[in-house]
VOPAGU-2260 file (C-alpha; in pm, 1 decimal, decimal comma):
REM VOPAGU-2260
SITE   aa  ch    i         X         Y         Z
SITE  UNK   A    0       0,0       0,0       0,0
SITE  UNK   A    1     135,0     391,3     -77,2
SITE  UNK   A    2      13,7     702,8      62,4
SITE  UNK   A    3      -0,6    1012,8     -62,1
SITE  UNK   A    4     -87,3    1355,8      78,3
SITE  UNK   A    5    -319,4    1570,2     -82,0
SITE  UNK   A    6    -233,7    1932,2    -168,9
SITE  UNK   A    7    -271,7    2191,1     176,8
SITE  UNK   A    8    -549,9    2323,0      24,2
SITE  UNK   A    9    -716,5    2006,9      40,5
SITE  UNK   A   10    -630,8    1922,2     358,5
SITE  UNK   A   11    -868,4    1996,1     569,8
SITE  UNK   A   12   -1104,2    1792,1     343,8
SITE  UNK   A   13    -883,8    1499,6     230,8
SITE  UNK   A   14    -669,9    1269,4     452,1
SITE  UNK   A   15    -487,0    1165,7     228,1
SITE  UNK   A   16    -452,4     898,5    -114,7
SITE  UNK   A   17    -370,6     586,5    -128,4
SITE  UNK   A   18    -303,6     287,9    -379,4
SITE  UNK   A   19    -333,7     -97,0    -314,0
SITE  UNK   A   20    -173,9    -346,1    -554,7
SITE  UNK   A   21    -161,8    -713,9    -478,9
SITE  UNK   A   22    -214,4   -1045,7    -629,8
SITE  UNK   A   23    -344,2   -1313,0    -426,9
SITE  UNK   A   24    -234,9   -1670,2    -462,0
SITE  UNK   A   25    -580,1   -1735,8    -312,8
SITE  UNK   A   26    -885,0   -1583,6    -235,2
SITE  UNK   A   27    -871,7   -1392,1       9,7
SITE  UNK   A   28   -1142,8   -1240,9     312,7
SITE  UNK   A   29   -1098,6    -847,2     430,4
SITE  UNK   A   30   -1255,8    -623,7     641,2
SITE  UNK   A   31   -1305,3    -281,3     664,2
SITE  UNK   A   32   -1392,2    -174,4    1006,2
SITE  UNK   A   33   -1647,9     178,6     988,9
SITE  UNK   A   34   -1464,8     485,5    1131,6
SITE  UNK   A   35   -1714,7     725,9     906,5
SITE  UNK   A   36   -1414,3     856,2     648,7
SITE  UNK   A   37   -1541,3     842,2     361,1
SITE  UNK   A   38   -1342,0     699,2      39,1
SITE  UNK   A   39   -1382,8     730,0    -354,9
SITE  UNK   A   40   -1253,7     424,0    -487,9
SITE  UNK   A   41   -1147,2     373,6    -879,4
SITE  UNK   A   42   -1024,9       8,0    -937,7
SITE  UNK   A   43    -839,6     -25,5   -1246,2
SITE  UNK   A   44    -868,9    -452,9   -1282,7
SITE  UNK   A   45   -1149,1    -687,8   -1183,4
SITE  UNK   A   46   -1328,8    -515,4    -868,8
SITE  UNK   A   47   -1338,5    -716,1    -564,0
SITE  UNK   A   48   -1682,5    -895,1    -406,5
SITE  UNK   A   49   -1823,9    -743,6    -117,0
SITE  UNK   A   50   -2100,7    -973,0     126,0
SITE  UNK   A   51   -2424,3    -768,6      19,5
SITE  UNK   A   52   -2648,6   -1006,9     303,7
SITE  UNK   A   53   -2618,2   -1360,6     408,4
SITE  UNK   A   54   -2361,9   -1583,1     213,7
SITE  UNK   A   55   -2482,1   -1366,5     -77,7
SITE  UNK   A   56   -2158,0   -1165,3    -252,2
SITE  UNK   A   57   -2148,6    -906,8    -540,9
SITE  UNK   A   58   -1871,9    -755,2    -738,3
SITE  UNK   A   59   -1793,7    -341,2    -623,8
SITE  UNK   A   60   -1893,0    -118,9    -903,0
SITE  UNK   A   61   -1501,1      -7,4   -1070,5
SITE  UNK   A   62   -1580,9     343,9    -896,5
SITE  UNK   A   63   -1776,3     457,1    -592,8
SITE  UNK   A   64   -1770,7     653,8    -272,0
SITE  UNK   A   65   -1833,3     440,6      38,1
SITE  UNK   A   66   -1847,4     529,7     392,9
SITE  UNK   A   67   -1858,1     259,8     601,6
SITE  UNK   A   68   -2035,2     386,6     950,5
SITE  UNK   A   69   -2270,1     144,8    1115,0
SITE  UNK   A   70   -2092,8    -202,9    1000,5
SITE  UNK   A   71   -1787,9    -395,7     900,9
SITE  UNK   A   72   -1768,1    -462,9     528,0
SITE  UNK   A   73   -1624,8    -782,3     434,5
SITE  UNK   A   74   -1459,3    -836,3     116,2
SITE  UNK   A   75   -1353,8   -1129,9     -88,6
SITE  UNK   A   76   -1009,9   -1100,1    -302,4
SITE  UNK   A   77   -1028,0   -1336,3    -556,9
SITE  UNK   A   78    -813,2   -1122,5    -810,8
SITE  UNK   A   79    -564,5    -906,9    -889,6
SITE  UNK   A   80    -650,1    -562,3    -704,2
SITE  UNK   A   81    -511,7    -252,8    -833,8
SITE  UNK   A   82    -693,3      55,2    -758,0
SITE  UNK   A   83    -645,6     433,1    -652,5
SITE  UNK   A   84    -841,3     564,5    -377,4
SITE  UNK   A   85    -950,1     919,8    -195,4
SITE  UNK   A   86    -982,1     924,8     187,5
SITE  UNK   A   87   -1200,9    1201,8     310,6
SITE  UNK   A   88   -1213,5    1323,1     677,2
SITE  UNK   A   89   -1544,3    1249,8     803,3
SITE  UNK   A   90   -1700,3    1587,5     730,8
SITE  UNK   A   91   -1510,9    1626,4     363,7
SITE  UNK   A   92   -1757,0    1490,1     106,8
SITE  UNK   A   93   -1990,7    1787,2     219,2
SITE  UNK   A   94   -1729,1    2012,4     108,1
SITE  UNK   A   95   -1784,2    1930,7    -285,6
SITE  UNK   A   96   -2126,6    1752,2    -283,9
SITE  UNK   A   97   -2465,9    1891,2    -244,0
SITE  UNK   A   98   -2572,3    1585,7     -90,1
SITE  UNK   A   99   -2652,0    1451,5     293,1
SITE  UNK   A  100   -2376,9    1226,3     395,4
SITE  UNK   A  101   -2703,5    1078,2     629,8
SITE  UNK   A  102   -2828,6     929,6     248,8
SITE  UNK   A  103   -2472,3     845,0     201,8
SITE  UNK   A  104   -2383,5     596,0     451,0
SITE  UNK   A  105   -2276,6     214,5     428,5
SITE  UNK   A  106   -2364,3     186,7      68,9
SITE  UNK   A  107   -2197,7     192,9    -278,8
SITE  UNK   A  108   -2278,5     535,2    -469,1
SITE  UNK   A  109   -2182,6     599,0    -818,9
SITE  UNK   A  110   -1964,1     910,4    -811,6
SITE  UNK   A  111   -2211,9    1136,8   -1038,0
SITE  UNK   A  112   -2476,6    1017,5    -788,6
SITE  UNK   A  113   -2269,1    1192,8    -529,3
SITE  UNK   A  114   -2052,6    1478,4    -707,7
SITE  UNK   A  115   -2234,1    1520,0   -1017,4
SITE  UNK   A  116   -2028,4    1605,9   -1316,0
SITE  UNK   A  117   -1742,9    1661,1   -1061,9
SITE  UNK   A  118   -1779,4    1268,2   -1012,2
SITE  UNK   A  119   -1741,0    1202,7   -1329,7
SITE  UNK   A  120   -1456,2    1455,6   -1405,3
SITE  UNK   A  121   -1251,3    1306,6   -1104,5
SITE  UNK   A  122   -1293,8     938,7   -1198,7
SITE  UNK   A  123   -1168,1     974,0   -1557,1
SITE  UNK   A  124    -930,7    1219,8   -1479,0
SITE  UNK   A  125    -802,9     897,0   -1209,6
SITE  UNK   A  126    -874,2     619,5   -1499,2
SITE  UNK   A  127    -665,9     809,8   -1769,7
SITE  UNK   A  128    -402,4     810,5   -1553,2
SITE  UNK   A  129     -72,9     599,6   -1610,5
SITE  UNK   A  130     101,2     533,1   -1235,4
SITE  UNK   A  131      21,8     722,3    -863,7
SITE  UNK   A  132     213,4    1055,7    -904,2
SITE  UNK   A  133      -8,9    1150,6   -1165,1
SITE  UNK   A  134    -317,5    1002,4   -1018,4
SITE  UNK   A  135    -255,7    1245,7    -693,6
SITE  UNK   A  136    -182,6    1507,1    -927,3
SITE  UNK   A  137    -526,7    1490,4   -1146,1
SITE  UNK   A  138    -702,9    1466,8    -807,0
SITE  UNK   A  139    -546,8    1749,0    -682,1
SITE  UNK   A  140    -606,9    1957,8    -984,6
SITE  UNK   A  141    -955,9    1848,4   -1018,2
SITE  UNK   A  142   -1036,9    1914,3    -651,2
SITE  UNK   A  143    -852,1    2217,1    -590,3
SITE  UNK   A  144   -1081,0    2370,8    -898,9
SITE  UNK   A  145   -1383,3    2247,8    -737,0
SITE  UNK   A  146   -1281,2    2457,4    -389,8
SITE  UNK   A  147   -1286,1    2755,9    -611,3
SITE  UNK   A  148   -1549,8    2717,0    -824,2
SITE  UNK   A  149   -1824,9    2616,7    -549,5
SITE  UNK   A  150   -1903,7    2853,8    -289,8
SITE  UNK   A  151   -1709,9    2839,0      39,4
SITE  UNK   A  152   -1906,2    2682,8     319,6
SITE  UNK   A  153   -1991,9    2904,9     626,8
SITE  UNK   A  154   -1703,3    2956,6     876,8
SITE  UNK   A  155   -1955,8    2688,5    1086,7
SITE  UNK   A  156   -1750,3    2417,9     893,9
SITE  UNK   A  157   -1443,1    2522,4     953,4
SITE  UNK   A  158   -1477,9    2569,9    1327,2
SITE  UNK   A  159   -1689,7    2250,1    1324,2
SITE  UNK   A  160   -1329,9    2072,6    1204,8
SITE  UNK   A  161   -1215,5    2220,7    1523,4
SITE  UNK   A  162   -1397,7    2183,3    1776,5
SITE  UNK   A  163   -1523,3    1829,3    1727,0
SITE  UNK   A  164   -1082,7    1741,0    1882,7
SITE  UNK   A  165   -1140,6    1359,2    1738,6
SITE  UNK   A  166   -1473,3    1312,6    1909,2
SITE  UNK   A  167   -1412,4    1418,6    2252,4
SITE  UNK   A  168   -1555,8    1682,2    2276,5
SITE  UNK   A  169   -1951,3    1685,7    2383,0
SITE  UNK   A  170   -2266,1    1783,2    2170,6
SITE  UNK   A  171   -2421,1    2086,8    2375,4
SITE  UNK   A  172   -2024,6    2222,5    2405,7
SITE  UNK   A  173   -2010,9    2240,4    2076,2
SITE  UNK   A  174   -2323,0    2395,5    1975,9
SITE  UNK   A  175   -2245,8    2658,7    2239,1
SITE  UNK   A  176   -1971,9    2732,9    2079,8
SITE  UNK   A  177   -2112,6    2731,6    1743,5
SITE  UNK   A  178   -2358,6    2969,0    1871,6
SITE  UNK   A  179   -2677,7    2730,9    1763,7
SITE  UNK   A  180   -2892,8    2554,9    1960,9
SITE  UNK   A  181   -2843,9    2170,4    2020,4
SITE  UNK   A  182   -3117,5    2064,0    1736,5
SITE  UNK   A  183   -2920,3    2331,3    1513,3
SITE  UNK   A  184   -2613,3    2131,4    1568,6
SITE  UNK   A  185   -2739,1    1812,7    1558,8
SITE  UNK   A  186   -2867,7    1870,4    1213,3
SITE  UNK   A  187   -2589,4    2007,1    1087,9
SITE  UNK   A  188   -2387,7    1750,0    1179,2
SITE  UNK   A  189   -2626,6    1529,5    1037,1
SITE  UNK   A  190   -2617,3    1651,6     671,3
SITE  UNK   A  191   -2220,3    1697,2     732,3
SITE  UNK   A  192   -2092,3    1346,0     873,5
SITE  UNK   A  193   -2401,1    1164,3     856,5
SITE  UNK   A  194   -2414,1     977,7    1198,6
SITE  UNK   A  195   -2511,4    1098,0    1507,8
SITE  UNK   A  196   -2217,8    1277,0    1722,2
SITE  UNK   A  197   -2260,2    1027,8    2039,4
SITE  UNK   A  198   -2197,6     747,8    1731,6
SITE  UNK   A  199   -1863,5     972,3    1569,6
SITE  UNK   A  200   -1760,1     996,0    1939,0
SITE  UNK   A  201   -1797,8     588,6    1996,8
SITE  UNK   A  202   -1595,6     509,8    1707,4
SITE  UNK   A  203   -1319,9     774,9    1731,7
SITE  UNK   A  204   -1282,5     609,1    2099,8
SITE  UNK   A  205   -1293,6     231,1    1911,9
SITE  UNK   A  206   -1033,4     323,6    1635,7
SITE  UNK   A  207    -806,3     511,5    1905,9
SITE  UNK   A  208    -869,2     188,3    2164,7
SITE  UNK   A  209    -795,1     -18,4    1816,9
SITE  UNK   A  210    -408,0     144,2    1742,0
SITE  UNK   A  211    -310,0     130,3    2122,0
SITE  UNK   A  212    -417,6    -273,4    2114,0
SITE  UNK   A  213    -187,4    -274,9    1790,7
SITE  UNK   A  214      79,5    -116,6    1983,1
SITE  UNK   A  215      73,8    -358,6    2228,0
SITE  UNK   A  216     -64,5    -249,0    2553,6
SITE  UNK   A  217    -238,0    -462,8    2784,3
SITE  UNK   A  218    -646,7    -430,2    2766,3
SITE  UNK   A  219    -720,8    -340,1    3117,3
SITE  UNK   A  220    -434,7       8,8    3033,8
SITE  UNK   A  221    -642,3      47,5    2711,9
SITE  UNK   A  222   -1002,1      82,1    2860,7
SITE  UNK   A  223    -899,6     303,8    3130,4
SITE  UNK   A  224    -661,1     495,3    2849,9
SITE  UNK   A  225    -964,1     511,8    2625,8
SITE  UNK   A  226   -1268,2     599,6    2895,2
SITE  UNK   A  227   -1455,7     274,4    2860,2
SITE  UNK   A  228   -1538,0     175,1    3200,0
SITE  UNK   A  229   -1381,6    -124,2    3215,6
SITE  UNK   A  230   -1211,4    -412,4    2989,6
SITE  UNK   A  231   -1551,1    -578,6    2966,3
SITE  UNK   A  232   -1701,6    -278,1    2819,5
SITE  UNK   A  233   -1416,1    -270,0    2583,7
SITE  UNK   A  234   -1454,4    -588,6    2490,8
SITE  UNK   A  235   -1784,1    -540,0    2387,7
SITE  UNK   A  236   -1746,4    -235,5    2202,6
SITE  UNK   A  237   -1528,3    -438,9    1991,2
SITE  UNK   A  238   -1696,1    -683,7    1923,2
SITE  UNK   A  239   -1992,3    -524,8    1864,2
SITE  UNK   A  240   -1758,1    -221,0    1604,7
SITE  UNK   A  241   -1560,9    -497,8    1412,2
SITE  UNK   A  242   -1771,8    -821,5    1484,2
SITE  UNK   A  243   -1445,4   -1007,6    1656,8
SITE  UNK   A  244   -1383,4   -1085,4    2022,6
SITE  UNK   A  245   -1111,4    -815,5    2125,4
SITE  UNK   A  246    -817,7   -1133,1    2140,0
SITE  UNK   A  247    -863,3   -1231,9    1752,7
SITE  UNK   A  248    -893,4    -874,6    1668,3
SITE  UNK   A  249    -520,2    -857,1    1820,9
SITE  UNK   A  250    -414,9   -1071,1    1625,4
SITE  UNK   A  251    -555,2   -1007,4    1277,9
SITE  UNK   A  252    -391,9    -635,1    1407,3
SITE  UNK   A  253    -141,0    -562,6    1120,2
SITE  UNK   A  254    -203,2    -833,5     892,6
SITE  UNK   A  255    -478,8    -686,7     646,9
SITE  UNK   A  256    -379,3    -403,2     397,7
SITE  UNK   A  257    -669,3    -243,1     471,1
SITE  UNK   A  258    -599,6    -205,4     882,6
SITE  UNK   A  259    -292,0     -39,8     767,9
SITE  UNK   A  260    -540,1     286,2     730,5
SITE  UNK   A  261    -696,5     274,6    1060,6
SITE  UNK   A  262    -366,7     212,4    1275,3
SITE  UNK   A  263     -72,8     391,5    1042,9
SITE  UNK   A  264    -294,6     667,3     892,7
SITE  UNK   A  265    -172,7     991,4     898,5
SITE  UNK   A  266    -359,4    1243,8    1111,6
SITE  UNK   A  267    -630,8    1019,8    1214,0
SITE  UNK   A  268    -921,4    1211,0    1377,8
SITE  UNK   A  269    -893,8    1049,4    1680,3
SITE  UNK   A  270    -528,0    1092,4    1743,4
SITE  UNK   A  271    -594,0    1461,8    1805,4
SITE  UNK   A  272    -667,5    1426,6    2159,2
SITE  UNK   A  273    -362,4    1188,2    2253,5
């Protein structure tokens, strides 16, 4: 896996890029644990299957934004994967999209469905590309012309980035400070993340309990670390974020390309605060 930063102007939108290649010598199962970042995917092979319900699997579109928010998604690798993809903060869609991230959420959407003709633009702009330099550099150049061309959200946004410090901070405080009342805010955030703030907060705390497990530390030092109240309610967090009991989730820790973005990613939201 590579990663690549986006342009400063982009920054406070974008997390960053990234590019997976690999070739498995057998198929393969993946997960992608929610943390509400959304990503624009353009896969330049044979797209990967995803588990739609029970035991029943369908090939990914070859481009689409997901946001995975409320569940795992499990993927099966059965061949070659080469693709180029855009993480966006949490809030960063809203930025270039007239849409609700609430309608958003743990589903495949075409990118015209989400950016319009800025979809489209982007994902050819991505496909006509010939290697990851120049990938980062069409995105940039398409995205950077969006900031300017559509008008700049309220300075509510921009504080919003702020004062949300990687879901610590609480609701009503940050309302107050908005200077809106508490439905205000909740509706706001609501069209801008898509999940309610008590959920942001609960997963910022998961992924953040998540890369100190990865580190190493023991699980009674992470729950108290992390303000779950004790290692059982930790444990059950997990399991009920990822789906795994907190001891195999240790040890898959590491070993899937895609947990590489929750545990190594740069300036991860909930990293703020630590």
């Amino acid at each position: 896996m590579q990663i690549h930063m986006p342009h400063k102007a982009l920054s406070p939108y974008i997390e960053c890029y990234w590019s997976w290649q690999m070739e498995p010598e057998v198929p393969e199962l993946d997960a992608i644990l929610p943390d509400a970042a959304p990503e624009f995917i353009v896969h330049f092979g044979k797209a990967p299957r995803a588990l739609k319900a029970a035991d029943v699997w369908r090939q990914q579109p070859q481009s689409f934004l997901y946001c995975a928010a409320n569940r795992s998604v499990r993927l099966l690798v059965e061949n070659p994967i080469d693709l180029f993809a855009i993480r966006f903060r949490p809030w960063g869609v809203k930025r270039f999209s007239d849409r609700s991230m609430a309608d958003l959420l743990d589903k495949e959407v075409l990118p015209d469905e989400v950016f319009g003709t800025l979809g489209i633009k982007l994902r050819d702009e991505i496909a006509g590309a010939i290697d990851d330099e120049s990938r980062v550099s069409a995105a940039n150049t398409v995205l950077q012309r969006a900031l300017r061309e559509r008008p700049a959200e309220s300075d509510r946004l921009e504080k919003l980035l702020v004062l949300v410090n990687g879901g610590q901070s609480k609701a009503h405080d940050i309302a107050k400070s908005l200077g809106i009342s508490d439905r205000s805010f909740r509706r706001l955030w609501h069209d801008v993340v898509g999940i309610e703030p008590r959920k942001f907060a609960s997963l910022m705390r998961f992924h953040r309990a998540v890369s100190m497990i990865d580190e190493g530390h023991r699980l009674a030092a992470v729950a108290q670390e992390c303000g779950y109240s004790d290692q059982p309610h930790l444990a059950r967090n997990i399991k009920t974020i990822s789906g795994l009991p907190a001891s195999l989730l240790r040890k898959r820790l590491g070993t899937d390309v895609y947990q590489n973005l929750y545990t190594d990613r740069p300036s991860a939201p909930w990293q703020s605060s630590r």
